[in-house]
Structure formats: structure tokens, C-alpha cells
C-alpha positions as CSV (number, residue, x, y, z in Angstrom):
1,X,0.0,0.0,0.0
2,X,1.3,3.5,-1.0
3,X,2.5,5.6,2.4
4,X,0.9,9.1,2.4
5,X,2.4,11.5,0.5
6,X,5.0,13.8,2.2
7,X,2.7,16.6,0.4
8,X,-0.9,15.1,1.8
9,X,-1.0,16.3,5.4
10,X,-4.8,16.6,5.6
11,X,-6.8,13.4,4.7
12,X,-9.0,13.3,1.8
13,X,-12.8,12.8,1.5
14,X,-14.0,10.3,-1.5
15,X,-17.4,9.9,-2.7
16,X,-18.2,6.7,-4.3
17,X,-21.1,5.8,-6.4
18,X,-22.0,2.0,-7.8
19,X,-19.8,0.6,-4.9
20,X,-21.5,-2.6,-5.5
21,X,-21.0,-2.8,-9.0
22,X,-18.4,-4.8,-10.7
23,X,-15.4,-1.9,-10.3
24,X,-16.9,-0.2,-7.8
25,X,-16.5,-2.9,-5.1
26,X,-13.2,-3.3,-6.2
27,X,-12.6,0.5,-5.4
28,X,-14.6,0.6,-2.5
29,X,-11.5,-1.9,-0.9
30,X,-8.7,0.1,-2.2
31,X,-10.5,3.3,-0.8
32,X,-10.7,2.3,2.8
33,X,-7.2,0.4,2.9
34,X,-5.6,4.1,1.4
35,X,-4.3,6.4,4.4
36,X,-4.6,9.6,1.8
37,X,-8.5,8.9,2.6
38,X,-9.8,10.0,5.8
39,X,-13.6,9.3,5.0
40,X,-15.0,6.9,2.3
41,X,-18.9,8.0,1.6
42,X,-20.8,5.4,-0.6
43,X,-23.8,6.8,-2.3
44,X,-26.0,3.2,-2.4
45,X,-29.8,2.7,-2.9
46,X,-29.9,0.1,0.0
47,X,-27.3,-0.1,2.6
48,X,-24.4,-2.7,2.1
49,X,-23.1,-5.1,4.7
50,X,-19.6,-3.8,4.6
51,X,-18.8,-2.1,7.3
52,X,-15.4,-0.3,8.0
53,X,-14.8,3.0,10.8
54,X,-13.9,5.4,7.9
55,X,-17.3,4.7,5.8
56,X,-20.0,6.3,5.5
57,X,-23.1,4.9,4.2
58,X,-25.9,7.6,2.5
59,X,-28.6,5.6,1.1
60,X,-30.2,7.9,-1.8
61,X,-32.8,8.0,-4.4
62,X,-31.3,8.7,-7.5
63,X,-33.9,10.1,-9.1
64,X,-34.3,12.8,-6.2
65,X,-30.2,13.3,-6.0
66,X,-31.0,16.9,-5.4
67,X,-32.4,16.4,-2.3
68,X,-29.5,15.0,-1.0
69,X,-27.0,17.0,-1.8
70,X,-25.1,19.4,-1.4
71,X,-21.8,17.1,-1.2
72,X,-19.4,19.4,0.9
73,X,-16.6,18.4,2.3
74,X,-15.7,16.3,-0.6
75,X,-12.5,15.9,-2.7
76,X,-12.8,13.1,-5.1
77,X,-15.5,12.1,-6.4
78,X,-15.5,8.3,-8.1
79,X,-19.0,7.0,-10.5
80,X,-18.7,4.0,-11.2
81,X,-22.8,3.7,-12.1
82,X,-23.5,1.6,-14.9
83,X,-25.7,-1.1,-16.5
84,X,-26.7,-2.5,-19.7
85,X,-29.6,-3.1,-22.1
86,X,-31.0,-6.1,-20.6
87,X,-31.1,-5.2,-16.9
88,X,-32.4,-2.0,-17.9
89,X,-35.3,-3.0,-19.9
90,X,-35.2,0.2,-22.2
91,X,-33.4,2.7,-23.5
92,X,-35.1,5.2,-21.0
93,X,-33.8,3.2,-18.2
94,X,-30.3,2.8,-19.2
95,X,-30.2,6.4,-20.3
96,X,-31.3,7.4,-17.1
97,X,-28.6,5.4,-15.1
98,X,-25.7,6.3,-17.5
99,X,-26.5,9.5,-18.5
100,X,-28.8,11.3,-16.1
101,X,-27.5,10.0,-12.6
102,X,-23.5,10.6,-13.5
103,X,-24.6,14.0,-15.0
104,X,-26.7,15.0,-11.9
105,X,-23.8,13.8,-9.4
106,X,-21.2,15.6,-11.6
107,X,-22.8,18.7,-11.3
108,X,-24.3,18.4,-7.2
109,X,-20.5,17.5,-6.4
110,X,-19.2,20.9,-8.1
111,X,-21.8,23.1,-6.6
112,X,-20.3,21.3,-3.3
113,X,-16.7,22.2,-3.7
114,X,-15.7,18.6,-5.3
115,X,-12.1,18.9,-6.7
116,X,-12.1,16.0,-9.2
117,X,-14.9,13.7,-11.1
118,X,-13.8,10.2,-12.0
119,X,-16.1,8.8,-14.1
120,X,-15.9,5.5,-16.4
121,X,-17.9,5.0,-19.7
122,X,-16.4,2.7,-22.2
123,X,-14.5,1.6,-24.6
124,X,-16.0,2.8,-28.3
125,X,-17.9,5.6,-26.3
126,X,-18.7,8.7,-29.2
127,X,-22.2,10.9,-28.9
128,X,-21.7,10.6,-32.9
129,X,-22.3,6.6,-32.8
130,X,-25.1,4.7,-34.6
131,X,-25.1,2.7,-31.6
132,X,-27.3,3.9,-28.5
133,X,-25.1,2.2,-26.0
134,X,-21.7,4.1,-26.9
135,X,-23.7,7.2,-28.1
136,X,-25.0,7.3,-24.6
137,X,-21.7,7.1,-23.2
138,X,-20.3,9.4,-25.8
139,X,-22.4,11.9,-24.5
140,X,-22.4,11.9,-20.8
141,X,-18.5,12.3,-21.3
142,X,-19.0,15.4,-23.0
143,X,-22.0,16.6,-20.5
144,X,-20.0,15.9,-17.7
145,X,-16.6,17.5,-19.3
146,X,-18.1,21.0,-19.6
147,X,-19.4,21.4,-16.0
148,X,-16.9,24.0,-14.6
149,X,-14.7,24.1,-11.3
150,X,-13.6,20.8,-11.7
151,X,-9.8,20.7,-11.0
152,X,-9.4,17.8,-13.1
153,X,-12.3,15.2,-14.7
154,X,-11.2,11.7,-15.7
155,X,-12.6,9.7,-18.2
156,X,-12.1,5.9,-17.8
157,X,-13.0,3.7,-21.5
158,X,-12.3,0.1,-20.4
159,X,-12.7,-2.6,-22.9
160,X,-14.4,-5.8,-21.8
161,X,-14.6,-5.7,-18.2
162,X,-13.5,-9.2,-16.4
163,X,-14.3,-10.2,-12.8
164,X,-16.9,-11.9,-10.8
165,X,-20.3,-10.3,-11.1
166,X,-23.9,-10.6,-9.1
167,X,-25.9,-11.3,-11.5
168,X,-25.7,-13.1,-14.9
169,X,-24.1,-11.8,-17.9
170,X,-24.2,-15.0,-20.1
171,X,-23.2,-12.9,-23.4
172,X,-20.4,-10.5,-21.9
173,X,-19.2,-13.7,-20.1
174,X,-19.0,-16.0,-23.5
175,X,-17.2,-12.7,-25.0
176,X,-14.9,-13.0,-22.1
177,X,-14.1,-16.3,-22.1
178,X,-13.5,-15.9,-26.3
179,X,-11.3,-12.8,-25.9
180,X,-8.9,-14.4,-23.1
181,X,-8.6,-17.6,-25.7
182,X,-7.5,-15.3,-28.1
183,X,-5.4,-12.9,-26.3
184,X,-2.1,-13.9,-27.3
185,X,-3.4,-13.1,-31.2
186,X,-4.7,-10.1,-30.0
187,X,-1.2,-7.7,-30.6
188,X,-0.7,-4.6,-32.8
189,X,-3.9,-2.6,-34.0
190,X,-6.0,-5.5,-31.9
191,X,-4.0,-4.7,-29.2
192,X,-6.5,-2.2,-27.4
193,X,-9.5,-4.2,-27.3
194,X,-7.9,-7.2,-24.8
195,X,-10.3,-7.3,-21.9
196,X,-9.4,-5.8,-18.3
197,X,-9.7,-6.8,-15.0
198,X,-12.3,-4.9,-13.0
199,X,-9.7,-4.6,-10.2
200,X,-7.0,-2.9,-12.7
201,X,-9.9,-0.1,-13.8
202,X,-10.0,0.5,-9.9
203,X,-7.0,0.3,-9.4
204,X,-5.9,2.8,-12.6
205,X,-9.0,5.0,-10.9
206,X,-7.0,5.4,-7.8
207,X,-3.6,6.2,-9.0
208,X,-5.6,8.7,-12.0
209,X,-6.7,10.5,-8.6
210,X,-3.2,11.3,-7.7
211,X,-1.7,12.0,-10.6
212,X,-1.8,15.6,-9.9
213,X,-3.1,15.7,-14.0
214,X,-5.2,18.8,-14.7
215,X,-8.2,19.3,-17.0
216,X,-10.4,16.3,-18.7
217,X,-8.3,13.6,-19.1
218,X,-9.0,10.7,-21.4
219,X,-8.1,7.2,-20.3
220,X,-8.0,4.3,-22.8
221,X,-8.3,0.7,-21.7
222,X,-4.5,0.3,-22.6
223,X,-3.7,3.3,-20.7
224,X,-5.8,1.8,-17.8
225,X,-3.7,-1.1,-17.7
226,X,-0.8,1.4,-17.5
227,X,-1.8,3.4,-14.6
228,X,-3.1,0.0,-12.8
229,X,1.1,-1.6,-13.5
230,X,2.3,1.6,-11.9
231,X,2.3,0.6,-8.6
232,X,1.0,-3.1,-8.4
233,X,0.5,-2.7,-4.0
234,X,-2.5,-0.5,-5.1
């Protein structure tokens, strides 16, 4: 585990949301075990079992984010909210939970005096795409990319995210299995759609947050897998 930096004499807030997801509980781990991190507050429709002495539990309703804000007293602010056609039913659904809620949190967090948004989309994300999943995607990055007072907003585009997930994913876990089969093929212009590790996207989340980087940053999946290598006790 890093040791605080000789710079960080004040502990740092984090505000996670989709803690339970696939990344997000991955993050939620590396969040708590961090010293830079004083305080650890999970934004969660129901409350989780975890339970640590540095988090802090606010069970919301997303649709009515407003009413729970304003989020002061908060320095980084992680979304790892996400879904996908088939759990969401329609497109209104899934627009609403990758569009409208990391919009709405992006913008509550500024008006509270967030410093940075870290927010991950995907990989072929573009508000220019035929495709409503990465047109969707392309567009919350540039929603969320032109709300103002943000020191620095990352972007996080992994490929095909691998890991152990709650519920079943028959398709994305077939394309898994497929790509890891055929990774050693998959070199040169191929090269940046090999899958990731859920644990390497938090992990590339955490070290993004300390990079002292300014502005939007862009992270490709490749790049993720970069910042995650960087230092592997993260």
C-alpha cells in the first residue's frame, strides 16, 4: 500500500457511487485500505453489509439526488454507475442510469466544492455513434466535461470488463471467455480491445486521482492497464 504523500497532510474525502457494482467494489477496498483517505462516503440505494470505521453509508434516491446534496466536504469524487440493455429493460432506463444520474452527481458534487470527477464509460464511447449504448456514453463524457470548477475530470474507456459479477451476464461472459482464448493473437492494431480486470480499472481509478493531471483527461483501456502496473501494491 502507498504511504501518504509527504505533500498530503490533511486526509482526503472520497465519494463513491456504484460501490456494489463490478469496479466499484473493487474500489470501495482500495479506498478504505488508502491512508490519503480520511472518509470513504458510498452513495448506495440500500445499505451494504460492509462495514469499516472510515465509511460512511448515505442511502439515496437517485432520481431525487438533489435532495441529498449538497456534497461538501468532498474531494474526489469516483462514479462507477453503470448497467446494460438487458437489466435495464429500455433505453429510457439505461439512459437514465448512464446519463442522467453521473450527470446529476457531476454537477451536485461541483456546486459542493468537489475537486475532481472520475467517471468510467467505455471503450467505443462517441455521442456521434449509430449505436445507443456508446452514443449514450459518448455523451455523458461530454455533458459531464463542460461542468466548470472541476480541477481535473477523468474519463475511464475500459474494454471488456472481467471479474466476478452478481448477476448473470451470459453474453459478456461468452465474449470474455473468447477474448482471453484469443489474447495472445490479440497484438498490434488488436491490441486495445484485450479485456481488463475490473480490479486494474480501480486500481488505474485510484492512481488517476493522484496524478496531480489537470483538465479532462482521457483514459483508454490500454492506458488503464498502465496506470493500474504503476504501482502493483494498489
Amino acid at each position: 500500500m502507498n504511504t501518504p504523500s509527504t505533500q498530503q497532510t490533511t486526509p482526503r474525502t472520497a465519494l463513491v457511487a456504484g460501490a456494489s457494482g463490478l469496479v466499484g467494489k473493487h474500489l470501495l477496498e482500495l479506498l478504505l485500505e488508502d491512508p490519503r483517505y480520511g472518509t470513504v462516503q458510498v452513495l448506495t440505494r440500500r445499505k451494504l453489509k460492509k462495514q469499516h470505521p472510515r465509511l460512511e453509508q448515505l442511502v439515496v434516491d437517485f432520481d431525487a439526488l438533489d435532495q441529498h446534496a449538497p456534497f461538501t466536504g468532498v474531494q474526489d469524487v469516483y462514479c462507477c454507475l453503470g448497467t446494460t440493455m438487458k437489466k435495464a429493460g429500455s433505453k429510457e432506463v439505461f439512459r437514465k442510469v448512464d446519463y442522467v444520474y453521473p450527470l446529476a452527481l457531476a454537477r451536485l458534487a461541483a456546486q459542493g466544492g468537489a475537486e475532481q470527477y472520475l467517471l468510467i464509460t467505455a471503450m467505443g464511447a462517441n455521442k456521434g455513434s449509430l449505436f445507443f449504448y456508446n452514443r449514450v456514453k459518448g455523451e455523458v463524457e461530454e455533458a459531464v466535461s463542460k461542468i466548470p470548477n472541476y480541477k481535473s475530470i477523468h474519463i475511464f474507456r475500459p474494454s471488456l470488463l472481467l471479474g466476478d459479477r452478481k448477476e448473470d451476464r451470459l453474453g459478456e461472459d461468452l465474449a470474455g471467455r473468447v477474448t482471453k482464448l484469443l489474447r495472445p493473437l490479440m497484438v498490434g492494431p488488436f491490441r486495445p480491445y484485450r479485456p481488463i480486470k475490473a480490479r486494474d480499472v480501480a486500481r488505474g481509478m485510484l492512481h488517476a486521482a493522484f496524478s496531480g493531471s489537470r483538465g479532462v483527461v482521457l483514459h483508454a483501456s490500454e492506458d488503464i492497464k498502465k496506470l493500474a502496473r504503476t504501482n502493483p501494491k494498489v
